[in-house]
Structures are given as C-alpha cells and as structure tokens.
C-alpha positions in Angstrom: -8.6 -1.9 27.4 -4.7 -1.9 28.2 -3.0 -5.2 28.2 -1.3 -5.5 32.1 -0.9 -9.5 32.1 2.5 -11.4 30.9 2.8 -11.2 27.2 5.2 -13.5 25.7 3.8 -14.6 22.2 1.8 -12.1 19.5 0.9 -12.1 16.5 -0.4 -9.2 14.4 -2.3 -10.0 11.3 -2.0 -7.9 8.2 -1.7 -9.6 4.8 -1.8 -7.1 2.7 0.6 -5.6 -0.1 3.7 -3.2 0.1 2.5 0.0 1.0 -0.3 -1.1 3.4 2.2 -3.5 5.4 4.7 -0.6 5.4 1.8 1.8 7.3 1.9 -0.4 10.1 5.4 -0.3 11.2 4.8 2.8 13.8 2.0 0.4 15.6 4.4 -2.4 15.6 7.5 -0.2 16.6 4.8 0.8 20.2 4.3 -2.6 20.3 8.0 -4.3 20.4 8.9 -1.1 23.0 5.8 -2.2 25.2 6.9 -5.3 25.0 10.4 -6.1 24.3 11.1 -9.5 25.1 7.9 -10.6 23.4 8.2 -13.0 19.9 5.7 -10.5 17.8 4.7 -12.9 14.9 3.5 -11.2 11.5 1.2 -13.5 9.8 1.2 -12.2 6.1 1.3 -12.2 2.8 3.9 -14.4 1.2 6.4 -11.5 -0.2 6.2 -10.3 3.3 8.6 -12.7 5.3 11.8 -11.1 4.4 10.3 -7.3 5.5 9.2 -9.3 8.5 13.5 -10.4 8.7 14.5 -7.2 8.1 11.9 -5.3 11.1 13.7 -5.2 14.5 9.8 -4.7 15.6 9.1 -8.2 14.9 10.7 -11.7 15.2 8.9 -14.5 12.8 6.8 -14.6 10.3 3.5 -17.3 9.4 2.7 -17.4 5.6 -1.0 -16.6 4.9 -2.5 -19.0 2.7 -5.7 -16.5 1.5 -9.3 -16.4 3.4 -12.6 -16.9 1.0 -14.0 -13.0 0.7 -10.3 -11.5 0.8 -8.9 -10.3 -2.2 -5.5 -10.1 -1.7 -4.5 -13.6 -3.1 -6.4 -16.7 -4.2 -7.0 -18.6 -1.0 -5.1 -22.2 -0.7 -8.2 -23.9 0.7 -5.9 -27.3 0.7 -3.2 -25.3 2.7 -6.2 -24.1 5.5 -5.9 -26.6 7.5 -2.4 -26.7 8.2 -2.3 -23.4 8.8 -4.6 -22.9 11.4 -2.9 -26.0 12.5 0.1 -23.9 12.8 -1.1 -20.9 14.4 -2.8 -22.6 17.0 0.0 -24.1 17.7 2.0 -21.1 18.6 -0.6 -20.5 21.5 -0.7 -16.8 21.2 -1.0 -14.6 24.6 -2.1 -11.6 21.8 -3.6 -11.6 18.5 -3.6 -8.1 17.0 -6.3 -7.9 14.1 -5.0 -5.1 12.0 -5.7 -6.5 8.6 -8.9 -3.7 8.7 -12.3 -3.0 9.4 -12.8 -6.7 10.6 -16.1 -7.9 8.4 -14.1 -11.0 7.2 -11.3 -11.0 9.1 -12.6 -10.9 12.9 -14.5 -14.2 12.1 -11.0 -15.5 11.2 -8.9 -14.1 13.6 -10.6 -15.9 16.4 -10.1 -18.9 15.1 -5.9 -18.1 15.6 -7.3 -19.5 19.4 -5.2 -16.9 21.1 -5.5 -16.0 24.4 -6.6 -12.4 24.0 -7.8 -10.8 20.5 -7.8 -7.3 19.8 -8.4 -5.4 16.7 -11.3 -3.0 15.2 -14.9 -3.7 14.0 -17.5 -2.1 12.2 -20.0 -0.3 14.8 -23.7 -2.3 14.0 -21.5 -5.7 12.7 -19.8 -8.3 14.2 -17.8 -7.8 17.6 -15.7 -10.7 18.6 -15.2 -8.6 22.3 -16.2 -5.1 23.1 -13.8 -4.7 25.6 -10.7 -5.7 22.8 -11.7 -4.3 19.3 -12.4 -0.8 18.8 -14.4 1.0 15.8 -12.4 1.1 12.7 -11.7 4.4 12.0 -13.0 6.1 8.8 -11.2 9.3 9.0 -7.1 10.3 9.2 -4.1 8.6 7.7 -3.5 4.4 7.4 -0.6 5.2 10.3 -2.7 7.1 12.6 -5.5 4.6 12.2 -3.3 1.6 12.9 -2.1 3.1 15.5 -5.7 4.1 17.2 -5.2 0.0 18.2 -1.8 0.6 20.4 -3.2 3.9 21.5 -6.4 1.4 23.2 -4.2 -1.5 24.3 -2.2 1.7 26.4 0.7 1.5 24.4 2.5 4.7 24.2 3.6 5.6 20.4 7.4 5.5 18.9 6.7 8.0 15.9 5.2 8.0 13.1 7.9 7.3 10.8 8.3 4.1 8.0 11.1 1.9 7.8 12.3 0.1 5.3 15.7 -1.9 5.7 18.2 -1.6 3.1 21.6 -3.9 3.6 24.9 -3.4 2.1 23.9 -6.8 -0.3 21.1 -4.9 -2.0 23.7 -1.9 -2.7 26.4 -4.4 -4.2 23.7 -6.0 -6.3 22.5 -2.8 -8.7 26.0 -2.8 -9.7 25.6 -6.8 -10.9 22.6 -5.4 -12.8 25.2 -2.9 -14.4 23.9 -0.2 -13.0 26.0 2.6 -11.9 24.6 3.8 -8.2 27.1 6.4 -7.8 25.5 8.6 -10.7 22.9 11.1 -10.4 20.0 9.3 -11.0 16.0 9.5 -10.5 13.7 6.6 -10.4 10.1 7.0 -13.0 8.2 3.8 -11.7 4.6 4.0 -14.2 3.5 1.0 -12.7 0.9 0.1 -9.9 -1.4 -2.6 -9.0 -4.9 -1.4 -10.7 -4.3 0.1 -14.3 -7.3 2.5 -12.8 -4.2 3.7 -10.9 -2.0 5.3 -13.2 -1.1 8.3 -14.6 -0.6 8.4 -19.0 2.6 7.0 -20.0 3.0 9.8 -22.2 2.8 11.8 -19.1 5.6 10.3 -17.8 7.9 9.9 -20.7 7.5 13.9 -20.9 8.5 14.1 -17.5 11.3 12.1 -18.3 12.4 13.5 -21.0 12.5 17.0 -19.1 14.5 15.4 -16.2 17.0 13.5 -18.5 17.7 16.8 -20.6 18.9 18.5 -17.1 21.7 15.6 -16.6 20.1 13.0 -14.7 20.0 9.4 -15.7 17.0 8.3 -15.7 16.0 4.9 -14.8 13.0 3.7 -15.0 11.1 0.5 -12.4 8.7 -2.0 -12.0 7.5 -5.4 -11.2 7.9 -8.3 -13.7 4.5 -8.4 -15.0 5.1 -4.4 -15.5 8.2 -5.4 -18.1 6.0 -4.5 -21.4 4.6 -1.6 -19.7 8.1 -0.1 -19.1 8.9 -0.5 -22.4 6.1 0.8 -23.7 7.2 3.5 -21.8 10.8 3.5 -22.8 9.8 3.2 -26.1 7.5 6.9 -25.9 11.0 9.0 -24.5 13.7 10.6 -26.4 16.3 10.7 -24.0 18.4 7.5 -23.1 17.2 5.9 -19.6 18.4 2.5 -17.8 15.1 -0.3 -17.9 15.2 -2.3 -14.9 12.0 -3.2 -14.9 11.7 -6.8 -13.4 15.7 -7.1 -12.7 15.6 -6.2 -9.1 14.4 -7.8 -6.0 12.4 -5.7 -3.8 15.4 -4.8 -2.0 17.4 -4.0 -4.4 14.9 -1.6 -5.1 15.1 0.1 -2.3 18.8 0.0 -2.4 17.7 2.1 -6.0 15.2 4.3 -4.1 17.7 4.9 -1.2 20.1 6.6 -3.8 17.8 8.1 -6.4 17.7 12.3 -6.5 13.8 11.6 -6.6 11.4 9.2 -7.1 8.3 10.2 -9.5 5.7 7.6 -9.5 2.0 6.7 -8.8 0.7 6.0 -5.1 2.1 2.7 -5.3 4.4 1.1 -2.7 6.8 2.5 -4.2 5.9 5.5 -2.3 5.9 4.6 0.5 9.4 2.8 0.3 10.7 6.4 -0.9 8.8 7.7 2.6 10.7 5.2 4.5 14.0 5.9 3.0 13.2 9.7 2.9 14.1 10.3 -0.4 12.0 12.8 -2.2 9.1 11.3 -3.8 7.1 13.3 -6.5 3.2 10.9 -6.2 0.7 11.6 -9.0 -3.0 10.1 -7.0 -4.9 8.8 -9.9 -8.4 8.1 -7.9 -6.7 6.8 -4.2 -7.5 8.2 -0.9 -4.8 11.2 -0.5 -5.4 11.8 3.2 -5.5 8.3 4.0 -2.0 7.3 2.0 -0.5 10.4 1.4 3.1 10.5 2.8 2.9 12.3 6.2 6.0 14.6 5.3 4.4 16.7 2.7 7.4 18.8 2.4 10.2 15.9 1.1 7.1 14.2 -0.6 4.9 16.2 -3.1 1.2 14.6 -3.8 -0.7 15.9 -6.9 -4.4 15.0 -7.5 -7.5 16.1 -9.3 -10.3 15.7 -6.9 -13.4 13.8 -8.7 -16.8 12.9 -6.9 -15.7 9.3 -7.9 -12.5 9.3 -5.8 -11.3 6.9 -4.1 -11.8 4.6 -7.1 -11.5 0.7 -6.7 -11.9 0.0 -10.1 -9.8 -1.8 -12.1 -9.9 -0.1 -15.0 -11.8 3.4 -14.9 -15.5 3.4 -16.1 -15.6 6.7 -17.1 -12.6 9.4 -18.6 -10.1 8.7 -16.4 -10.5 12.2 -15.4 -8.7 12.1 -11.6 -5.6 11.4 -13.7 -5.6 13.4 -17.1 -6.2 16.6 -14.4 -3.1 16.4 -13.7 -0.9 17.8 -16.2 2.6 17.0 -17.1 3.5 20.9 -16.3 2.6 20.5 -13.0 4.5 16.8 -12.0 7.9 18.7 -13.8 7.1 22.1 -11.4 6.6 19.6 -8.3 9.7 17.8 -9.5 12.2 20.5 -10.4 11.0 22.2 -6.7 11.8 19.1 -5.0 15.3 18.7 -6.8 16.2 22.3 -6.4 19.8 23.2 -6.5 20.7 19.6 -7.0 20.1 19.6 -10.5 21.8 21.8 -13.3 20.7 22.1 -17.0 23.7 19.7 -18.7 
C-alpha cells in the first residue's frame, strides 16, 4: 500500500504518555525523510506539544481532548466538538493511526475526514480499509512495531534510535534549582505511573546508599504527585542526596538525565529519555513487557526482571505478592549498576 500521490498535510495520532510517544520517533523520522516538505501534525496528549516543538520530524501539534473507552485522560466531551471541528479543518492528505491496535481508535480516526487513513487493526475486528491498515503486531519491540506502518506505506527507515531534545535553557535552569550539573551525579527516579510498577523503596534507598558511599551525588526524581513518594524515599537512605522531585520541567529533566553517570529507575519514561540521550540506564521491569519496551541497546541500558506467568501486569496495584518485583534483588540492581559505571566511579 505505498503512498505515490502529493502529500502536503499529515497527521499521525498517538496520545499517549512519555515513553510510548518517545517509541514513535523512528516512524516519524521515515516519515518527515519521505516527505520533507510535508506539515506532519501530532495530534496528542496535552504534555506532548512542546516534544512535538522540539521534533524536527514534525511541524504542529492538535491537543487531544480524550475519546470515551481510552484511558489515557478523562475525555472533554464539551471540547469534542471543537475538536473535530478543528481537525477537519486541516483537511489532511494522510492520517497515520498509530495510537495502537485500532478497537477504539479506528472508529475515531475516520472521523479526522482525511483524505487517506492508514494505521493497524485487529485481524477479525473492524477495518476502516484493507488496502491502508495493516494487522497490529503482537510480537517485537514498540519501535519495530511502529515502524511495521512506514515499512507498508513504502517508506524506507532512518534508524531506530530515540530523540529527545535538550536546549541550552533546560541546562541553565538545574542550576536555578541549585543544583550543581557539573558534579558526578546519578539520577534514582522510584516513581512510575501504576504503583503495580515499582520496585520497594527500600530497594532503592540500598542502592542509593551503595552509589552515594562510592562518591556520587545522588539525586533523586519524580513527578509532582511523586513529591511524598520521594521523600519517603529520602527519608529510608543514610547518605545525603539532592530531592528534586517536582522542581523540574520535563526538560529540565532531561537536561538532568543528559548529565547524570547513570540513571536507575523503573520502566518508566524515564527510560526511555535516558535511551534517547544515551546515558546509561540501570531499568528494574516490575510486571511490563521487557521485549516490547526494553531499550534496544542492551549494552548502555541494563534491564532486570523476574519473569512471572502474570507478566505483563496492568494492574494498578498488584493482586497477588508483588513477586515480578521482590525477584529482583538489591544485589543484583548494584552489580548491573557498578558494571555500567565501571572505571567512572571510585570508592571516596
């Protein structure tokens, strides 16, 4: 199904948080170099439109106000209207649906009225057009999946790598936090989106503890709702560590991750920011899909997991032990971490 006739206007759907946006870029990097004088439009997530800035793979960004049956944010039913409204209005020559699968959001993306749709569906479900949407793939990495769609529309691929912008604002501004970003430092982010998610903050303070013994500050991230969670955290270590938990913008955290010795966290976006930036990334996978959103460098990015009949988890909160995340032990996160550091680190 390659896509020969003049494209001028696209728009690629995908409202979806950090990490899963972030997987996307190589599809969107083969489609900018197919077509570089097209406007490629993300229509995502709010937090997205200053990523969608930053890309030199796309030009504007549309605000998604939520869909009834998606989970990623309450839909706006009152701001509906206006939306498709808007959309329509952009007369699209391509719509890319690469939000997933398609059950709710095929139904949806036709109604963007653009002139072609593409995108994947589930084999037996609805198909908007079999010569435009392929199967979603169940198998291989969130990149290689995403990019299964360029691949179909005979776009040839621009590698497989992340990006993630950093500008020399975000730099300045750790420094306003009072933050030193010339030290030797590693990032500890506890945090992530479903509690079901991470690793014991006991776990981590041990890790912490080891890494600030061997001379490197330690400071620990997260999100503003993740403030009491830090400190709980904070509150378990014995060595001193910097708590900017909620002080920096997304940006400025990966201004952070950009300078950090290593990142040791949960697969969060975090992750995948540290991919993007390739900084080396220590990932403990409490219940996710490792193949599917494992970094692809394995080497700069070490993944430990305790495979579990119940993995991958949605759950919120785990209904059983927690037992893909007490299987991995502290020892082994401080081996990974100490490997990836190397000659880097000294004991003080």
């Amino acid at each position: 199904m390659p896509v020969r006739e003049s494209v001028q206007r696209i728009a690629v759907f995908r409202a979806l948080v950090l990490g899963d946006v972030l997987c996307a870029v190589p599809a969107w990097r083969a489609l900018k170099a197919a077509y570089p004088s097209a406007r490629i439009t993300l229509i995502g997530l709010p937090w997205a439109a200053e990523l969608a800035q930053r890309l030199d793979c796309l030009d504007d960004f549309i605000a998604f106000p939520g869909y009834p049956g998606l989970p990623e944010r309450p839909c706006d039913l009152c701001a509906l209207p206006g939306f498709f409204e808007r959309v329509q209005r952009e007369r699209f020559d391509l719509v890319l649906q690469m939000h997933g699968s398609g059950a709710i959001a095929n139904p949806l993306v036709m109604c963007f009225g653009g002139r072609r749709t593409a995108g994947y569906f589930v084999p037996g479900a609805y198909c908007p057009d079999p010569d435009s949407f392929v199967p979603w793939p169940t198998q291989g990495h969130e990149i290689e999946r995403l990019l299964s769609l360029t691949d179909a529309l005979g776009l040839p691929q621009c590698g497989t790598s992340l990006e993630f912008p950093v500008h020399d604002t975000d730099r300045r501004a750790l420094r306003r936090h009072g933050f030193d970003p010339e030290c030797r430092y590693v990032v500890v982010h506890a945090g992530s989106q479903l509690r079901s998610r991470r690793w014991p903050l006991e776990r981590f303070a041990q890790v912490a503890d080891v890494l600030g013994r061997l001379g490197c500050t330690v400071v620990l991230t997260g999100t503003a709702a993740e403030r009491a969670l830090v400190r709980e955290l904070r509150s378990r270590m014995r060595v001193p560590a910097v708590n900017l938990a909620g002080c920096t913008s997304l940006f400025e955290l990966g201004a952070l991750v950009e300078g950090a010795q290593l990142v040791v966290c949960n697969d969060t976006g975090i992750s995948h920011v540290a991919a993007a930036l390739r900084t080396p990334s220590v990932v403990v996978s409490s219940g996710g899909d490792v193949a599917r959103w494992r970094p692809l460098d394995a080497r700069r990015h070490r993944v430990l997991w305790h495979d579990v009949p119940c993995r991958p988890c949605a759950h919120d909160l785990c209904p059983s032990a927690h037992e893909c995340a007490l299987g991995v032990s502290t020892d082994a996160v401080v081996e990974a971490a100490l490997d990836s550091l190397g000659e880097n680190i000294h004991a003080a």
